[in-house]
TIDRENMI-615429 format. One line per field, with one value per residue (C-alpha): residue number from 1; residue in one letter; x, y, z. Coordinates in steps of 0.02 Angstrom, whole numbers, plus 50000, padded with zeros to 5 digits. Last residue first. Layout:
! TIDRENMI-615429
resi: [NUM, ...]
resn: [A, ...]
x: [X, ...]
y: [Y, ...]
z: [Z, ...]
! end
This chain:
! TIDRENMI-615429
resi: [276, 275, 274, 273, 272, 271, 270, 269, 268, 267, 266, 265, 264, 263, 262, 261, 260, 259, 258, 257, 256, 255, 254, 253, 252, 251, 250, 249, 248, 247, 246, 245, 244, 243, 242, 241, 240, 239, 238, 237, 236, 235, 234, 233, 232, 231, 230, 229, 228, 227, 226, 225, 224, 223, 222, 221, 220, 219, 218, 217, 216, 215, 214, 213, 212, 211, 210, 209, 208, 207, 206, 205, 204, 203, 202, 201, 200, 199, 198, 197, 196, 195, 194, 193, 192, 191, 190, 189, 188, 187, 186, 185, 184, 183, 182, 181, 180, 179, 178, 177, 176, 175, 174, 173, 172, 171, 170, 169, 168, 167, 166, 165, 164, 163, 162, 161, 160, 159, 158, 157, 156, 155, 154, 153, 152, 151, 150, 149, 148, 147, 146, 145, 144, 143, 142, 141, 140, 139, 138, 137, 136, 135, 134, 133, 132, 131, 130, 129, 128, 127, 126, 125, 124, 123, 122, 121, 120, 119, 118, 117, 116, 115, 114, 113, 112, 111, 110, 109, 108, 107, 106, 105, 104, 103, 102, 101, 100, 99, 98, 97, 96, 95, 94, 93, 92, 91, 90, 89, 88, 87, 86, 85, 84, 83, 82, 81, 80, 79, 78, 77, 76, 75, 74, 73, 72, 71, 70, 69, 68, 67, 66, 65, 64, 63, 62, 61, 60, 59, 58, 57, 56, 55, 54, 53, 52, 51, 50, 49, 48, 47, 46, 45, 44, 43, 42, 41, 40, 39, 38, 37, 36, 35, 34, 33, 32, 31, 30, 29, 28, 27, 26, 25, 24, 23, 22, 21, 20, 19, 18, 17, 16, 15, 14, 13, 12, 11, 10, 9, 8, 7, 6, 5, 4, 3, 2, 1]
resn: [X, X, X, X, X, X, X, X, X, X, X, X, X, X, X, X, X, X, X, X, X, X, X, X, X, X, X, X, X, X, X, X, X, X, X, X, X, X, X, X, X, X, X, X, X, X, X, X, X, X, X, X, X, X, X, X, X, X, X, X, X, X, X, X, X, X, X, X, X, X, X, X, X, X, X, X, X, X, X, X, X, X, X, X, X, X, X, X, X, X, X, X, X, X, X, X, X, X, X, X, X, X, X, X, X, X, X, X, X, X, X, X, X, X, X, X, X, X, X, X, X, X, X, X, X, X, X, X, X, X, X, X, X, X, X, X, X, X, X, X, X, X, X, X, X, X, X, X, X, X, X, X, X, X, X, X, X, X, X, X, X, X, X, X, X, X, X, X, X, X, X, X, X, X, X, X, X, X, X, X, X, X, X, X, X, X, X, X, X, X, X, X, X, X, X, X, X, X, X, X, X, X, X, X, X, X, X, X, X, X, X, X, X, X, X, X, X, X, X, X, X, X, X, X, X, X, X, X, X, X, X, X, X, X, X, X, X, X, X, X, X, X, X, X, X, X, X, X, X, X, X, X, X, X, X, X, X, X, X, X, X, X, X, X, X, X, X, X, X, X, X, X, X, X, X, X]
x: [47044, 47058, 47233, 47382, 47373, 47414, 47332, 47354, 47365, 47346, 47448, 47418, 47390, 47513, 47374, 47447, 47278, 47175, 47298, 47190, 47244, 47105, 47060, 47079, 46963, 46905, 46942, 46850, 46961, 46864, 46906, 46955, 47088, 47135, 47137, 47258, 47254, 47446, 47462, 47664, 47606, 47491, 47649, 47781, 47684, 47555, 47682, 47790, 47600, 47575, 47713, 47891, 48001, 48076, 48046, 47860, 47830, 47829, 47669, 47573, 47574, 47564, 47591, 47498, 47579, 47498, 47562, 47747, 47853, 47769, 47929, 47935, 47895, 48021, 48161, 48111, 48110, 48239, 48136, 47988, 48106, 48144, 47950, 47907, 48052, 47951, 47894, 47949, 47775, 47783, 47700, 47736, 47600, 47620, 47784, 47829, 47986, 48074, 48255, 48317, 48454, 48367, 48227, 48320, 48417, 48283, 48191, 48350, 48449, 48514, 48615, 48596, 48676, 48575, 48502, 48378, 48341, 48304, 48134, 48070, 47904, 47747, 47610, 47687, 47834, 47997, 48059, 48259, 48245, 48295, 48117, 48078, 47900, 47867, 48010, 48129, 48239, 48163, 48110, 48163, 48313, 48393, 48571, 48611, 48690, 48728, 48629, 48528, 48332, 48283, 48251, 48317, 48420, 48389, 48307, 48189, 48134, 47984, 47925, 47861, 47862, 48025, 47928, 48086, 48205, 48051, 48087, 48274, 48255, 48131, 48279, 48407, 48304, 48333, 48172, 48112, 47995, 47988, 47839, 47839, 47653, 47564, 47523, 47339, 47198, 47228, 47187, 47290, 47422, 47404, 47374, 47552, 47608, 47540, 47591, 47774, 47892, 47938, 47911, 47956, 47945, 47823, 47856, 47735, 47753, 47585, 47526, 47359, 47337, 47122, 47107, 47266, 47209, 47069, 47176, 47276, 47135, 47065, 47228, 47220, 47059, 47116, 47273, 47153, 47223, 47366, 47366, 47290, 47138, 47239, 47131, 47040, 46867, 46799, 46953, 46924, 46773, 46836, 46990, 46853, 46735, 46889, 46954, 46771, 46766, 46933, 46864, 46710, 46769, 46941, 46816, 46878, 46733, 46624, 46726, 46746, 46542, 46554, 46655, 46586, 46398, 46409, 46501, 46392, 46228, 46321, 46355, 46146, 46105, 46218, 46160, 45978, 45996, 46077, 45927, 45801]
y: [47450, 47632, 47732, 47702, 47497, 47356, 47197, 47049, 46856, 46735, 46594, 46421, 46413, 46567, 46706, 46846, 46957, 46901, 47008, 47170, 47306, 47395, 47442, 47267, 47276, 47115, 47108, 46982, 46902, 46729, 46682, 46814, 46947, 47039, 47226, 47343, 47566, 47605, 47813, 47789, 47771, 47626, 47509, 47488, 47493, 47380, 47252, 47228, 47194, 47053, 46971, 46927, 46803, 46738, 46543, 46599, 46713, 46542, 46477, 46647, 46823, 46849, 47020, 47111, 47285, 47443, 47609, 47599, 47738, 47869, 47934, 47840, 47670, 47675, 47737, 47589, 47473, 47349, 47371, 47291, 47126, 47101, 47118, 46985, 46850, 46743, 46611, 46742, 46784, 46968, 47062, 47256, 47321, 47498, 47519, 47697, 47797, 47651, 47682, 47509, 47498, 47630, 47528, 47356, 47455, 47498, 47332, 47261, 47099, 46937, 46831, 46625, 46472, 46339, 46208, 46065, 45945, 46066, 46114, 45967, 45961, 46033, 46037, 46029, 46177, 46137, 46285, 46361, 46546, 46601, 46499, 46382, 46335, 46349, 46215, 46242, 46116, 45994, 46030, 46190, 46293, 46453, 46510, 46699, 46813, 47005, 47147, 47224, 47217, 47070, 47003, 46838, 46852, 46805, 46953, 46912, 47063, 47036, 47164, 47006, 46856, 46741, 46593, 46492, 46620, 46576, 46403, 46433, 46543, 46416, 46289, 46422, 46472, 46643, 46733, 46885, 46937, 47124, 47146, 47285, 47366, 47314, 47172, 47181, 47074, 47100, 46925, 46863, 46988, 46940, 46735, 46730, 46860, 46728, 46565, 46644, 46480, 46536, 46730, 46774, 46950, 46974, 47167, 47261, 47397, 47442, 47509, 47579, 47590, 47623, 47463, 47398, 47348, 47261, 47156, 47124, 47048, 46935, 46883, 46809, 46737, 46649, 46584, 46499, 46334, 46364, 46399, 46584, 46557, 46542, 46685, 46743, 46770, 46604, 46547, 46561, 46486, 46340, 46293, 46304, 46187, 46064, 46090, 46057, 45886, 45842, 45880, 45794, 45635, 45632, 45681, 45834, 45922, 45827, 45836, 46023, 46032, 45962, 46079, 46221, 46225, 46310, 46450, 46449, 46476, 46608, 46717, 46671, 46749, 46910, 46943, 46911, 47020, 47148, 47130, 47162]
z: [48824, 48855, 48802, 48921, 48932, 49035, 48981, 49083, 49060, 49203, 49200, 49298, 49484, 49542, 49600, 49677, 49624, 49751, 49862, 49820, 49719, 49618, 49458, 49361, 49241, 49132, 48958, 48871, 48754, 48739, 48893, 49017, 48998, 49140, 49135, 49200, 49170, 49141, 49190, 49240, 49437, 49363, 49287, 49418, 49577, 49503, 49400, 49587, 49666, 49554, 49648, 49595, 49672, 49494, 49547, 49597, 49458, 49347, 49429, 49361, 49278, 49107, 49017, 48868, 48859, 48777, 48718, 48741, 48698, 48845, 48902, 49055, 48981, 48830, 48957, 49102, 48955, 49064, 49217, 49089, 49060, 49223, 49268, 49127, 49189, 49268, 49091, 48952, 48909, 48874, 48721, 48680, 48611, 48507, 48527, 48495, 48386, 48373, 48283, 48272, 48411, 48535, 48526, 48554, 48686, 48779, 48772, 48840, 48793, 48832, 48747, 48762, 48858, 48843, 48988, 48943, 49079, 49210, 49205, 49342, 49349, 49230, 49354, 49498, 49431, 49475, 49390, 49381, 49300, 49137, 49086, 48932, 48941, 48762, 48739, 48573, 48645, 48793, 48967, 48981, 49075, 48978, 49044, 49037, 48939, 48920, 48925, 49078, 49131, 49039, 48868, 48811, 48638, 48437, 48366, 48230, 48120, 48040, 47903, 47764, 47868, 47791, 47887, 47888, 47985, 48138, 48114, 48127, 48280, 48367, 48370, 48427, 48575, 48631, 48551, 48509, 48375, 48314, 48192, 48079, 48025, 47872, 47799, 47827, 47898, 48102, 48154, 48023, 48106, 48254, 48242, 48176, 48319, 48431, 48349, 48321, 48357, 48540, 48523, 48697, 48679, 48570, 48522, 48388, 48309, 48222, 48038, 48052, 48223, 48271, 48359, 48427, 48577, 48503, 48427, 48555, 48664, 48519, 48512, 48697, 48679, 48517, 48630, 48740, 48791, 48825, 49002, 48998, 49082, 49260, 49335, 49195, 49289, 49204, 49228, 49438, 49418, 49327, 49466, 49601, 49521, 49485, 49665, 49738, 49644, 49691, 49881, 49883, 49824, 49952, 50100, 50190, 50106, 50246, 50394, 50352, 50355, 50533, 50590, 50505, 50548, 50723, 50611, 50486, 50628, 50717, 50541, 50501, 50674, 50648, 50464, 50521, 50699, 50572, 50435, 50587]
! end
């Protein structure tokens, strides 16, 4: 009985769908469907991280680092340090070392400014070999800034802004400074996150780097790199994946499926060796 229903109600949505496409063809229909669509999907973390939840997001490291007393922390990608400000006020103490990288001279200075106690700014791009590269944003300082060319819809042409900056490794930054572990290493360097994690390919094999917080999006496009590329690198090495939702609700990943390429907005990950 339940297979005759299953098969009669399949026949009976199929006769249905030409003349329910004629009706969410309609232009009022459809940009309410998109904006239905586009909240559902945040409410599962896809695209939750544009922006507008960085409390989520730090809610998400901290629990990561539950149980560290003093942590080492990489934000790679440090822009003017709003996240690894929110960190460690989230965290309560003054202890652990924070290593904040960024390329772009007018976040540099602002970031010299704060005089954090046990903050070590480190003025280069990340990827996965030294030397330099050209930075495209909108404007100076931009949060958006990318090593690769963007023409984003939503935010346009990247272009207008171009610098010239030095480019590191994660390997040689914790070869450079003695780092014994990383205990969350933070990526959001706009495409450029699985460069960045080839370049720690020492620090991830020998077990250096506890917990990574990633994002994964629009930008991944002009890089050509697909969720599956942070799978096959990261879960072979023991990494267990969540996605974090709004409000820091970690959300596990434990599967591949192709739902995960998705490039509407940025989705932020947490890949970690110990349990989330």
């Amino acid at each position: 009985m339940q297979v005759h229903e299953a098969g009669l109600l399949g026949r009976t949505a199929k006769a249905a769908a030409p003349q329910l496409c004629r009706l969410a063809s309609s232009r009022r229909i459809r940009q309410g469907t998109r904006l239905l669509e586009v909240y559902l999907e945040i409410l599962q973390g896809r695209g939750a991280g544009t922006g507008w939840d960085l409390h989520g997001e730090i809610v998400a490291a901290r629990r990561c680092l539950r149980g560290v007393d003093a942590p080492v922390v990489f934000d790679v990608g440090a822009n003017y340090g709003q996240w690894s400000t929110g960190l460690r006020t989230a965290l309560g103490r003054r202890t652990g070392r924070f290593f904040l990288f960024e390329p772009q001279p007018a976040c540099q200075s602002a970031l010299a400014r704060a005089q954090v106690p046990n903050q070590v700014v480190i003025p280069a791009a990340v990827s996965d070999e030294e030397g330099s590269a050209t930075i495209f944003a909108d404007a100076p300082g931009s949060g958006v800034a990318s090593v690769h060319r963007r023409r984003d819809s939503y935010f346009g042409d990247m272009t207008a802004h171009q610098e010239k900056v030095p480019v590191t490794t994660i390997d040689r930054e914790v070869e450079r400074w003695g780092i014994e572990r990383i205990d969350l290493l933070k990526l959001d360097i706009e495409g450029a996150e699985l460069q960045a994690l080839r370049g720690a390919g020492c620090s991830l094999g020998d077990g250096k780097v506890t917990t990574i917080a990633f994002e994964f999006g629009s930008a991944n496009v002009y890089s050509r790199t697909f969720f599956r590329d942070f799978w096959d690198l990261l879960t072979p090495l023991g990494y267990r994946l969540w996605r974090i939702c709004p409000g820091g609700l970690l959300l596990p990943v434990r599967e591949y499926t192709e739902e995960l390429e998705h490039f509407r907005g940025v989705s932020n990950y947490v890949a970690s060796l110990k349990p989330a």
